[in-house]
mmCIF file of the C-alpha atoms, coordinates in Angstrom:
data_MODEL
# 
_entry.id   MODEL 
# 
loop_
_atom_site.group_PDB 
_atom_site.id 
_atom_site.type_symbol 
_atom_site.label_atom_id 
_atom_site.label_alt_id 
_atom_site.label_comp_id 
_atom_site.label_asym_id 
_atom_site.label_entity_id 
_atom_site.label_seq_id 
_atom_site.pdbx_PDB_ins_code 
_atom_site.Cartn_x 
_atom_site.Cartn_y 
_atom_site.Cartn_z 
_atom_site.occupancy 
_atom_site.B_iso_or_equiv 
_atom_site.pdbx_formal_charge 
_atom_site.auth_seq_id 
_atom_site.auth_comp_id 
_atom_site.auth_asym_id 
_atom_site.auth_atom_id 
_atom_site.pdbx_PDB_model_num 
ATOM 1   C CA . UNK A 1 1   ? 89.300  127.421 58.111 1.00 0.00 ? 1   UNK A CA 1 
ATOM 2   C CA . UNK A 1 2   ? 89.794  126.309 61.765 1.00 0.00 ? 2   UNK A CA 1 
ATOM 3   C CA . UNK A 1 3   ? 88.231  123.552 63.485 1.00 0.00 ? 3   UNK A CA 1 
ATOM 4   C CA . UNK A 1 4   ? 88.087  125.228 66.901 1.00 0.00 ? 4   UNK A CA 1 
ATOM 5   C CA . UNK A 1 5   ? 87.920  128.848 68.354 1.00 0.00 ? 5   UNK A CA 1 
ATOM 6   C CA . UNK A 1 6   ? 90.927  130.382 69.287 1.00 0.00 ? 6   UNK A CA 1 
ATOM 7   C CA . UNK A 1 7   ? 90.440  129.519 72.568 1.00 0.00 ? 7   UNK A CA 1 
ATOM 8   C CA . UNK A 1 8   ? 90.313  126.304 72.223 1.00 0.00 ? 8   UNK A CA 1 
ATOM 9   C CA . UNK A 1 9   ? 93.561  126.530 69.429 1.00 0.00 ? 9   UNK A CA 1 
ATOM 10  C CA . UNK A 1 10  ? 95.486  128.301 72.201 1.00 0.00 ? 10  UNK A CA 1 
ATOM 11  C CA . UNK A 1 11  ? 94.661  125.684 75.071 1.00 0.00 ? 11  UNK A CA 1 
ATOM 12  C CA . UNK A 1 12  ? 96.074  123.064 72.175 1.00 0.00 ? 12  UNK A CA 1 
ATOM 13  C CA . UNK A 1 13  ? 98.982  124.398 71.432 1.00 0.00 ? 13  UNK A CA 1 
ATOM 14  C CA . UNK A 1 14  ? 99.706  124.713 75.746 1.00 0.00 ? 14  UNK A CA 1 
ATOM 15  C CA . UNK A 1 15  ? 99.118  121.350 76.213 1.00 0.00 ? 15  UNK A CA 1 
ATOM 16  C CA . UNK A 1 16  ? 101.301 120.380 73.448 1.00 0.00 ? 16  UNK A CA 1 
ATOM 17  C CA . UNK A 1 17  ? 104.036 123.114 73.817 1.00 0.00 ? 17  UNK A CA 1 
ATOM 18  C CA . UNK A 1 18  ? 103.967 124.664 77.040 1.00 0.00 ? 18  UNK A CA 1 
ATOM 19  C CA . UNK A 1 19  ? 102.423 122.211 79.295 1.00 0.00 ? 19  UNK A CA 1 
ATOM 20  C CA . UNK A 1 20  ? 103.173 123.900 82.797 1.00 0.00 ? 20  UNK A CA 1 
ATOM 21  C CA . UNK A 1 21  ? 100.634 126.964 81.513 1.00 0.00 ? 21  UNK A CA 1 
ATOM 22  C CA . UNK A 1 22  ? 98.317  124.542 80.416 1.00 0.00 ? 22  UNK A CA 1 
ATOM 23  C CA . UNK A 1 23  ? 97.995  123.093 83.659 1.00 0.00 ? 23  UNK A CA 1 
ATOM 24  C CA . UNK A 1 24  ? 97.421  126.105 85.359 1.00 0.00 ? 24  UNK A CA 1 
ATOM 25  C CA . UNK A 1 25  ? 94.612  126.979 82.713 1.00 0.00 ? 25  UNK A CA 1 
ATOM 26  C CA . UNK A 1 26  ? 93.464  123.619 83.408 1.00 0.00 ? 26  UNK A CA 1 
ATOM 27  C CA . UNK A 1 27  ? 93.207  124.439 86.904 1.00 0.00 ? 27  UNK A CA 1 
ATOM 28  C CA . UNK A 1 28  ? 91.448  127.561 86.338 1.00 0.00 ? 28  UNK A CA 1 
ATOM 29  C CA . UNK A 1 29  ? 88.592  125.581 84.110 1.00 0.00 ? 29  UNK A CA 1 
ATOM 30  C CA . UNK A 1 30  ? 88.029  123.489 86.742 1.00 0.00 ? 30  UNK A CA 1 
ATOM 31  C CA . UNK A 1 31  ? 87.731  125.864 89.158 1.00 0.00 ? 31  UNK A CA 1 
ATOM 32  C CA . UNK A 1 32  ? 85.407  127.822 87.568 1.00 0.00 ? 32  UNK A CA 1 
ATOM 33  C CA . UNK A 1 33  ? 83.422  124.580 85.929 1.00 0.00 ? 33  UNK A CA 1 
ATOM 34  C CA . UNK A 1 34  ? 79.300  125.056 87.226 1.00 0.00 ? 34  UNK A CA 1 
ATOM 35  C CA . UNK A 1 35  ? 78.137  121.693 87.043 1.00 0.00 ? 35  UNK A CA 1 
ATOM 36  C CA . UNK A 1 36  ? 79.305  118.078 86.397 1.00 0.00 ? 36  UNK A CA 1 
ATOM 37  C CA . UNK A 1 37  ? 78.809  118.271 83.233 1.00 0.00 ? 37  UNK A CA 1 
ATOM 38  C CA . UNK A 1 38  ? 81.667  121.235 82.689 1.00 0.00 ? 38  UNK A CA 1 
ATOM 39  C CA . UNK A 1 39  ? 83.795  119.508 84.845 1.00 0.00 ? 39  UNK A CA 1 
ATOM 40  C CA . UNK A 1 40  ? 82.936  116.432 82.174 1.00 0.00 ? 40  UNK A CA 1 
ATOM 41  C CA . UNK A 1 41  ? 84.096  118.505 79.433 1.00 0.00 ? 41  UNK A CA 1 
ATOM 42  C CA . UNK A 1 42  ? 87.115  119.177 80.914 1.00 0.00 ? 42  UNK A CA 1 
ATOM 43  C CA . UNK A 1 43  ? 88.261  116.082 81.797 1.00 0.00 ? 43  UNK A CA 1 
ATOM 44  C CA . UNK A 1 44  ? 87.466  114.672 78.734 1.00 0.00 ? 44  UNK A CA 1 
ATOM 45  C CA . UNK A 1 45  ? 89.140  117.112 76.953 1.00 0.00 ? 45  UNK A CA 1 
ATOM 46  C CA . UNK A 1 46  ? 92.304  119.269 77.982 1.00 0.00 ? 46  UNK A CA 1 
ATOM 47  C CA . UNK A 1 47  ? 92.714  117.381 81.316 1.00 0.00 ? 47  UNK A CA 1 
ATOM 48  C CA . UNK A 1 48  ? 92.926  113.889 79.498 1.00 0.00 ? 48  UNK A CA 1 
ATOM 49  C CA . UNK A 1 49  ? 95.046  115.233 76.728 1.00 0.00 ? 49  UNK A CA 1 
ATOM 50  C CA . UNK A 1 50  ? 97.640  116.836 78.616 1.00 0.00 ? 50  UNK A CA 1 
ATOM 51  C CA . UNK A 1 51  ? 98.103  113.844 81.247 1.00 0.00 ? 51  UNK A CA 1 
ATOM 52  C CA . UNK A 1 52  ? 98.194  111.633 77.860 1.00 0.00 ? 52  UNK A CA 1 
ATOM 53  C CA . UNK A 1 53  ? 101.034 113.857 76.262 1.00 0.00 ? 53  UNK A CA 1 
ATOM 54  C CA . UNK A 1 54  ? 102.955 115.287 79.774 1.00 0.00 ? 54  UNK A CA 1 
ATOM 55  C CA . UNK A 1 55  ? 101.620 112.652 82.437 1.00 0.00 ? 55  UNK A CA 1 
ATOM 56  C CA . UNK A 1 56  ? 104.763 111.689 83.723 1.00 0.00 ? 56  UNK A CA 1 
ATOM 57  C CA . UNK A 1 57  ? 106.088 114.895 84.676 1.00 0.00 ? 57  UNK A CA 1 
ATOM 58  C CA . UNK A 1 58  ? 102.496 116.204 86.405 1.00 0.00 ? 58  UNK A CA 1 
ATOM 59  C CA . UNK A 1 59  ? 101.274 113.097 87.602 1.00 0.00 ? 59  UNK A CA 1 
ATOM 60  C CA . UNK A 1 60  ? 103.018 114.284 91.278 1.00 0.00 ? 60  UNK A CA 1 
ATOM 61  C CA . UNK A 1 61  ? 101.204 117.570 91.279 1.00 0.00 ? 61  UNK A CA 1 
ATOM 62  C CA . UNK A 1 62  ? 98.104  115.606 89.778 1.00 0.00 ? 62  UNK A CA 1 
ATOM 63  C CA . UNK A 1 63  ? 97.954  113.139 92.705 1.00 0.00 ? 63  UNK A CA 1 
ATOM 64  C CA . UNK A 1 64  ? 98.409  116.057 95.218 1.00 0.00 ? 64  UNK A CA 1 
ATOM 65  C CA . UNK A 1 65  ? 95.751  118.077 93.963 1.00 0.00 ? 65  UNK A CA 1 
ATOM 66  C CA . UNK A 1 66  ? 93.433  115.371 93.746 1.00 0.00 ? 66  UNK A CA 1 
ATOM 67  C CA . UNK A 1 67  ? 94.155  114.382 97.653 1.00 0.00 ? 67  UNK A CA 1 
ATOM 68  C CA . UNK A 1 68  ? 93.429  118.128 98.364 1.00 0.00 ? 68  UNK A CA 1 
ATOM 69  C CA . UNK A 1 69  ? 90.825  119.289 95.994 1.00 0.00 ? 69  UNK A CA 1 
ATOM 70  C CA . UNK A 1 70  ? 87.268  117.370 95.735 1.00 0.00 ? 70  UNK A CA 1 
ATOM 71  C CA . UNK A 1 71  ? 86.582  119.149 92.889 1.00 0.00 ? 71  UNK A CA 1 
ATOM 72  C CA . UNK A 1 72  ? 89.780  118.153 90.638 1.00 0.00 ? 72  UNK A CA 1 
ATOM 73  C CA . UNK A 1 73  ? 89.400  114.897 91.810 1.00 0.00 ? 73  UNK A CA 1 
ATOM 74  C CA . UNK A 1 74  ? 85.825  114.482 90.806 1.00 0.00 ? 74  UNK A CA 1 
ATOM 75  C CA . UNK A 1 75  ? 87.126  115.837 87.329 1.00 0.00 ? 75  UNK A CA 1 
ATOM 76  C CA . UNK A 1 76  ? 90.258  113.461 87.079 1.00 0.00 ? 76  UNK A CA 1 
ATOM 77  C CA . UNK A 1 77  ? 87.515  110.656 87.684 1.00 0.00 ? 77  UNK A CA 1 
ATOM 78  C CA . UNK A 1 78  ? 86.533  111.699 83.959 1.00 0.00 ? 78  UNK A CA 1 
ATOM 79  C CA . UNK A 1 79  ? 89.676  111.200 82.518 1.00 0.00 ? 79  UNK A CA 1 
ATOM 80  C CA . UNK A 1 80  ? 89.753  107.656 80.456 1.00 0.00 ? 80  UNK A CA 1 
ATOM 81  C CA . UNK A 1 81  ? 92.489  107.386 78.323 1.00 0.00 ? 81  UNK A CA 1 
ATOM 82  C CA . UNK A 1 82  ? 93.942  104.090 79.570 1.00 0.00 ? 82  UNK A CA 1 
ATOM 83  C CA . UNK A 1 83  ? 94.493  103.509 75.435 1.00 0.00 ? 83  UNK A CA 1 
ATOM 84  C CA . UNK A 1 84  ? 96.725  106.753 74.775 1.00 0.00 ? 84  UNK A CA 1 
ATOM 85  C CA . UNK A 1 85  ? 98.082  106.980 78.358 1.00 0.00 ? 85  UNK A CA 1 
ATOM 86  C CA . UNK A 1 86  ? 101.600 105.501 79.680 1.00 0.00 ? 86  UNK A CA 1 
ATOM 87  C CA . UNK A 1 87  ? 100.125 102.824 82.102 1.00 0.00 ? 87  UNK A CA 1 
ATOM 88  C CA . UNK A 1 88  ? 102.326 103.576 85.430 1.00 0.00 ? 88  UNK A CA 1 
ATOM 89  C CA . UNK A 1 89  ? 100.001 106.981 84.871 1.00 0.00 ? 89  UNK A CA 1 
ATOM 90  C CA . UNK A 1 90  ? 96.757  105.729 84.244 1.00 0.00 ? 90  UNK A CA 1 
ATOM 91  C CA . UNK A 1 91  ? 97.438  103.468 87.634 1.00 0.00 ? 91  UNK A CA 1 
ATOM 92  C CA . UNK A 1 92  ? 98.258  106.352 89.401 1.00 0.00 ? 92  UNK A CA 1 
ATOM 93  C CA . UNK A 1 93  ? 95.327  108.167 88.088 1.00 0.00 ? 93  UNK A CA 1 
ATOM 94  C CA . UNK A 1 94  ? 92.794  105.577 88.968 1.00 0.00 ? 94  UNK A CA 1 
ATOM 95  C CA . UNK A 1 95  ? 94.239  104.804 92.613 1.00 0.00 ? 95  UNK A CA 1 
ATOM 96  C CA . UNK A 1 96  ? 93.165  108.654 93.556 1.00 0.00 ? 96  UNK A CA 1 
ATOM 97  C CA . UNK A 1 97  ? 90.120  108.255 91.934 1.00 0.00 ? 97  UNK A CA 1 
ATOM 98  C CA . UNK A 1 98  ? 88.431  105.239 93.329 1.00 0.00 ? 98  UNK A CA 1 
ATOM 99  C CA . UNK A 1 99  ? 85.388  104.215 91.904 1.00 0.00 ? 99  UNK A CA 1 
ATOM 100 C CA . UNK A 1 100 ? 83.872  102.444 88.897 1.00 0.00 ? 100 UNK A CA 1 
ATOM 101 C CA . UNK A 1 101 ? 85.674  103.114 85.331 1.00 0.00 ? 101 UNK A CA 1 
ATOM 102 C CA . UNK A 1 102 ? 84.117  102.390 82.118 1.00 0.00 ? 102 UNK A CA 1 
ATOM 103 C CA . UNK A 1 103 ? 83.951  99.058  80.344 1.00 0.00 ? 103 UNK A CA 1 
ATOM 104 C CA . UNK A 1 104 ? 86.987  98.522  78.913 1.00 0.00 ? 104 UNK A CA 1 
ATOM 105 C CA . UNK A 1 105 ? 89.313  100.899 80.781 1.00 0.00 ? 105 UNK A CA 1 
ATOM 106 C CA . UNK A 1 106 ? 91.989  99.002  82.521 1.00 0.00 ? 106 UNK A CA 1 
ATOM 107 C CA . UNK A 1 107 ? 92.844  99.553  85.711 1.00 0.00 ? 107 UNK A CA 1 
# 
């Protein structure tokens, strides 16, 4: 029996197999994210795990949409993953995203 709802199976397997539709679903969560607390989920989630698996192919588009879009870059401030990421990443990451990160994240 599955974990996860399909939804959540199919968003997987993008991120994993296809990650150029992932990132556009991505997008669309955050876009449509209510609170901070969605946009929370997100980051923690699909937006961490892609940029951990595909982060140095997106991390152009990732900086540009965070210079352009206040509400990606308030989600890409919830995206840890210093421990699974490739560092040169996780630098870029952080110098969009100014601001305190959690104990123990690197910077």
């Amino acid at each position: 029996m599955p974990v996860h709802g399909w939804a959540t199976q199919l968003l997987v397997h993008q991120i994993e197999e296809e990650p150029e539709e992932a990132w556009d679903l991505i997008l669309g969560l955050v876009a449509r994210a209510s609170d901070d607390d969605s946009l929370g989920w997100v980051a923690a989630g699909p937006l961490e795990d892609l940029l951990c698996e595909h982060g140095k192919t997106l991390i152009d588009r990732v900086e540009q949409r965070a210079r352009t879009d206040a509400k990606f870059n308030q989600c890409l401030r919830g995206v840890w993953g210093s421990n699974r990421m490739e560092p040169s990443v996780y630098a870029r990451i952080v110098s969009v995203t100014p601001g305190n990160r959690p104990a123990g994240e690197r910077a």
